[in-house]
TILO-866427 format. One record per residue (C-alpha): x, y, z. Coordinates in steps of 0.05 Angstrom, whole numbers, padded with zeros to 5 digits, always signed. Each point is the difference from the previous one (the first is absolute). Example, Ala and Ser with C-alpha at 12.3 -4.5 7.8 and 13.67 -1.06 7.14 Angstrom:
! TILO-866427
+00246-00090+00156 +00027+00069-00013 
This chain:
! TILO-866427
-00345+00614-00111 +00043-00023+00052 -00021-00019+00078 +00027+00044+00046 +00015-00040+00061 -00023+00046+00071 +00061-00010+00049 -00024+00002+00067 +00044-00001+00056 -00046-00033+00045 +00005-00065-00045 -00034-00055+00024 +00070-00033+00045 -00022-00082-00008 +00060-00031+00025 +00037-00064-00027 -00023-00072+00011 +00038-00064-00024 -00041-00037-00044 -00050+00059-00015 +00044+00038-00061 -00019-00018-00063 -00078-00009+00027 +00004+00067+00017 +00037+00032-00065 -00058-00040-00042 -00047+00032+00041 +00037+00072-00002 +00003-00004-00079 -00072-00026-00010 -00034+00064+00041 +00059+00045-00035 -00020-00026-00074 -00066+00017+00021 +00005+00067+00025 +00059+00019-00062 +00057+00011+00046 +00031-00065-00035 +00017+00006-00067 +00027-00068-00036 +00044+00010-00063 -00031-00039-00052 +00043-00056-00030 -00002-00056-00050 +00036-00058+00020 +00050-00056-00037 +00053-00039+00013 +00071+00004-00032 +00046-00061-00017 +00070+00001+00012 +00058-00011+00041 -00011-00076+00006 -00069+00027+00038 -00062+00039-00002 -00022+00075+00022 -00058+00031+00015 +00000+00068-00040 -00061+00059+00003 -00006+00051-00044 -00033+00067+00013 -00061+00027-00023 +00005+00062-00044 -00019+00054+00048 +00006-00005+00069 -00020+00052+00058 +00060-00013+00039 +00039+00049-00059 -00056+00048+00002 +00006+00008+00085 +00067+00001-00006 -00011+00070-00031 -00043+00026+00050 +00047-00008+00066 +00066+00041+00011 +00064-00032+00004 +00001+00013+00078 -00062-00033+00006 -00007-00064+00059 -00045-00052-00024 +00015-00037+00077 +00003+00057+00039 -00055-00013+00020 -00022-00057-00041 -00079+00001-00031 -00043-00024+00049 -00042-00039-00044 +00064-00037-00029 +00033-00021+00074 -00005-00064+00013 +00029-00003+00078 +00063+00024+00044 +00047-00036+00030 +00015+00006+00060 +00074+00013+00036 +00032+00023-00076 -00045+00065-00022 -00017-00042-00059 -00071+00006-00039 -00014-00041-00046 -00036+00023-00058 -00021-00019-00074 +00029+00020-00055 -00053+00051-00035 +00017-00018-00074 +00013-00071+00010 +00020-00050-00059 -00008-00062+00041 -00063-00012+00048 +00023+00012+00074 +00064+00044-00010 +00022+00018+00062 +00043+00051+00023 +00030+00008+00064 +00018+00070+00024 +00034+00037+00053 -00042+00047+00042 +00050+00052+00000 +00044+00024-00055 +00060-00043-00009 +00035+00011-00075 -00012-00061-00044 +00070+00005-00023 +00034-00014+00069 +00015-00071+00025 -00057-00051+00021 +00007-00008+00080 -00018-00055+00043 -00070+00036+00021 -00010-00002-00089 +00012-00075+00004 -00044-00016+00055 -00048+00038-00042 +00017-00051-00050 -00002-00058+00044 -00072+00008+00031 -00023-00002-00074 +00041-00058-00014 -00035-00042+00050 -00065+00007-00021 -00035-00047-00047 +00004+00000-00061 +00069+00003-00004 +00026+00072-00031 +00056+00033-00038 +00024+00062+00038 +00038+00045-00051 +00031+00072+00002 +00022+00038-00044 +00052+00057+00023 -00008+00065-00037 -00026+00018-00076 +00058-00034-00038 -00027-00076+00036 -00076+00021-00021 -00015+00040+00061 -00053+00055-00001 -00005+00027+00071 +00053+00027+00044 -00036-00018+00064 +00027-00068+00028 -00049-00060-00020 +00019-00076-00025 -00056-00028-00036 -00025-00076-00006 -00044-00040-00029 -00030-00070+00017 +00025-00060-00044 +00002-00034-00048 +00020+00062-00052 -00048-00034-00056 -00057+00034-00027 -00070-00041+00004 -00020+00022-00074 +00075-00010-00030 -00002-00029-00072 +00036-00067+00027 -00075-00016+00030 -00032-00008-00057 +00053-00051-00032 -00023-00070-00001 +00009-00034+00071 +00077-00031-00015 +00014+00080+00000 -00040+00013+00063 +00044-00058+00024 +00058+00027-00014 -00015+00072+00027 -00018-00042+00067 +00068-00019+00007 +00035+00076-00004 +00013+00033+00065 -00038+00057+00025 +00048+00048-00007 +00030-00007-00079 +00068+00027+00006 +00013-00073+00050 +00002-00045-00058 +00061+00041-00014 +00041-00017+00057 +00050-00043+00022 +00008-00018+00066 +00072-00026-00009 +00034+00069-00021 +00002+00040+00058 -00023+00058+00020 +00026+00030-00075 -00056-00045-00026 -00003-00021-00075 -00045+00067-00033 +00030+00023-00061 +00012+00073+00044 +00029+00025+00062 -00041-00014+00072 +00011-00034+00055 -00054-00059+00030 +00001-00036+00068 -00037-00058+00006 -00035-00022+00070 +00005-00078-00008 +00043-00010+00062 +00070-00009-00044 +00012+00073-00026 -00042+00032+00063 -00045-00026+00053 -00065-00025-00029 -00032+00047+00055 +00036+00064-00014 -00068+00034-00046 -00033+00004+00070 +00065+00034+00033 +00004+00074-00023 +00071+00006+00030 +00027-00064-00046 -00037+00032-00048 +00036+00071+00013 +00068-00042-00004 -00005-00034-00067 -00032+00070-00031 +00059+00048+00022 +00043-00067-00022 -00017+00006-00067 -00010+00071-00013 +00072+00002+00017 +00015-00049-00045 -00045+00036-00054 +00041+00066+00013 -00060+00032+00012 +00027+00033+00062 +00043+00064-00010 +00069-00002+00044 -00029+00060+00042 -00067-00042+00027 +00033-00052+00040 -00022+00024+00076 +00060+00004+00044 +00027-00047+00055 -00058+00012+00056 -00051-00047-00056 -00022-00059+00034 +00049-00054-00037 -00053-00050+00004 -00027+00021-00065 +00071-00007-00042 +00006-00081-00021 +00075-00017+00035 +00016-00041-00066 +00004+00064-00038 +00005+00057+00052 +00061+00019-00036 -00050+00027-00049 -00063+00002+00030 -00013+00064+00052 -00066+00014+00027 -00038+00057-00033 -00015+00077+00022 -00076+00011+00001 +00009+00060-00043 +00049-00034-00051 -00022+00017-00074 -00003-00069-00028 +00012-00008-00078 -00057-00028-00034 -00028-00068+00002 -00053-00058+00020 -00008-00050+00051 -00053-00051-00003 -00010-00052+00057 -00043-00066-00001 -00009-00053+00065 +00062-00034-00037 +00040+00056-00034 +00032+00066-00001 +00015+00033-00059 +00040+00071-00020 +00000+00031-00071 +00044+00059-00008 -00027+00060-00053 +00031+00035-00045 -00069+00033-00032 -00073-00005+00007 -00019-00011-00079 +00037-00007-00067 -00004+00043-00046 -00025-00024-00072 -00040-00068+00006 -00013-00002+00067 -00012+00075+00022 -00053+00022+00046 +00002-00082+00036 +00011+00017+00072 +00048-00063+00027 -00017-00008+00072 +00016-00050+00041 -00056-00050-00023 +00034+00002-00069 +00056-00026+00036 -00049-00062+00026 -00012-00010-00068 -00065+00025-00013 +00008+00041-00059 -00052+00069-00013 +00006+00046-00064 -00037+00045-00034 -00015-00013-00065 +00010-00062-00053 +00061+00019-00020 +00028-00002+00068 -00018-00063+00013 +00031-00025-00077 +00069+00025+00017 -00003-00040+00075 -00030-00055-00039 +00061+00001-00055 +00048+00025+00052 -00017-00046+00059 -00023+00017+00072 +00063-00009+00026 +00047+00035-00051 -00055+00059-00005 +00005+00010+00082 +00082-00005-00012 -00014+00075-00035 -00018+00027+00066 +00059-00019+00039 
């Protein structure tokens, strides 16, 4: 059977402290485990080579409840609105955020970070989203903060939430451990989030990924080494590069009275500040202490070899999850890379 979470609307309200996080969310998802209202997706772990690198790919058990309580909700139906008691972790503060874990988690400590009201998932990230972002960011361990913008970029709730998880991205049991120790060597030396082996930090913002995106780098060259703690730099490069993306549609830009200060003056020709309503076209955004990257979408799973895999944004990090064998064959024969190319 599946848990039925009881929403209570006077939630316990423990507020945010730096350094406390990721104590707490271990805490959170040890007593939720415990009393059911956490349900892990079981997974078997390996590693895929390719790419001049390596990735950390999961595969999914055969039956999972998250299919079967998908069945039992309606369509209008608010997971966050309130969020489960027994699943929220804390509030923050000044931003109507809670932060919350993610009930049918495939990593340990998913967290998702949600908006207290309604806001549409599908409308543009503020600054108040990025400061969301940021406070997470800070803590230790370091985290990758991801979102994913409607269905088509893996999305599966219309209520606004980003989600992150702490780094690195590898999986403790992955088959790479149990290679003799010039293997465990070289998995030492990968970075915790795959898809940066990738990179090149000479390129530009158009980066060197065999598919459309956009990445800014925060090493003090392409933009200030600070700017992951500054939601408003962070508003700036986003909008920047959505633009660039043409994930805007001509009829969002928000007229003249937009404070300017969010439109980068090297490209205002192109670059106008957002409406809060604007309908976005689909895509994701991941952001690191030392990058910012944006995906566009052009579907949420392939038909044929890879239907049914869900391509969020941590597929764009590198960290590859299918469902079956065969899945994982055709990424394995196709590349990690050149397989994520299909969703763009």
């Amino acid at each position: 059977c599946v848990c039925v979470c009881v929403i209570s609307m006077a939630a316990s309200r423990r507020l945010f402290e730096t350094g406390k996080l990721w104590e707490w969310v271990k805490d959170t998802s040890a007593k939720a485990l415990a009393s059911g209202h956490l349900v892990p997706m079981s997974t078997r772990t390996t590693t895929i080579e390719g790419n001049g690198t390596t990735f950390p790919a999961r595969i999914l058990g055969a039956k999972q409840k998250k299919d079967a309580a998908a069945k039992t909700h309606s369509k209008d139906f608010d997971p966050f609105l309130p969020p489960c008691d027994a699943l929220t972790v804390c509030h923050m503060p000044g931003l109507s955020y809670n932060c919350v874990l993610n009930k049918f988690n495939v990593f340990e400590q998913h967290l998702l970070l949600t908006t207290e009201e309604f806001v549409l998932q599908s409308t543009p990230l503020s600054e108040r989203d990025f400061a969301s972002a940021c406070k997470v960011l800070q803590e230790e361990p370091p985290a990758l903060v991801f979102f994913n913008s409607d269905e088509r970029a893996g999305g599966s709730q219309r209520h606004r939430h980003l989600q992150a998880v702490p780094l690195p991205l590898w999986p403790d049991d992955a088959d790479t451990l149990k290679q003799p120790d010039q293997e465990q060597t070289k998995r030492s030396k990968l970075p915790s989030v795959p898809i940066e082996a990738c990179f090149d930090h000479s390129a530009g913002e158009q980066g060197v990924l065999p598919f459309e995106h956009r990445i800014v780098f925060f090493d003090g060259k392409h933009a200030a080494a600070t700017a992951w703690q500054q939601p408003q730099e962070l508003v700036r490069h986003y909008t920047r590069m959505l633009h660039q993306l043409k994930r805007v549609p001509a009829t969002t830009t928000a007229t003249a009275t937009t404070d300017s200060s969010s439109v980068d003056p090297a490209n205002s020709d192109a670059d106008g500040a957002l409406s809060s309503e604007a309908q976005l076209l689909s895509y994701n955004m991941l952001l690191t202490r030392s990058w910012m990257l944006v995906v566009p979408r052009s579907c949420d799973n392939v038909q044929g070899s890879l239907e049914g895999v869900n391509a969020n944004g941590l597929m764009f990090a590198g960290s590859v999850l299918v469902r079956n064998e065969e899945q994982l064959d055709f990424v394995m024969r196709t590349g990690v890379l050149q397989t994520l190319a299909l969703f763009v």
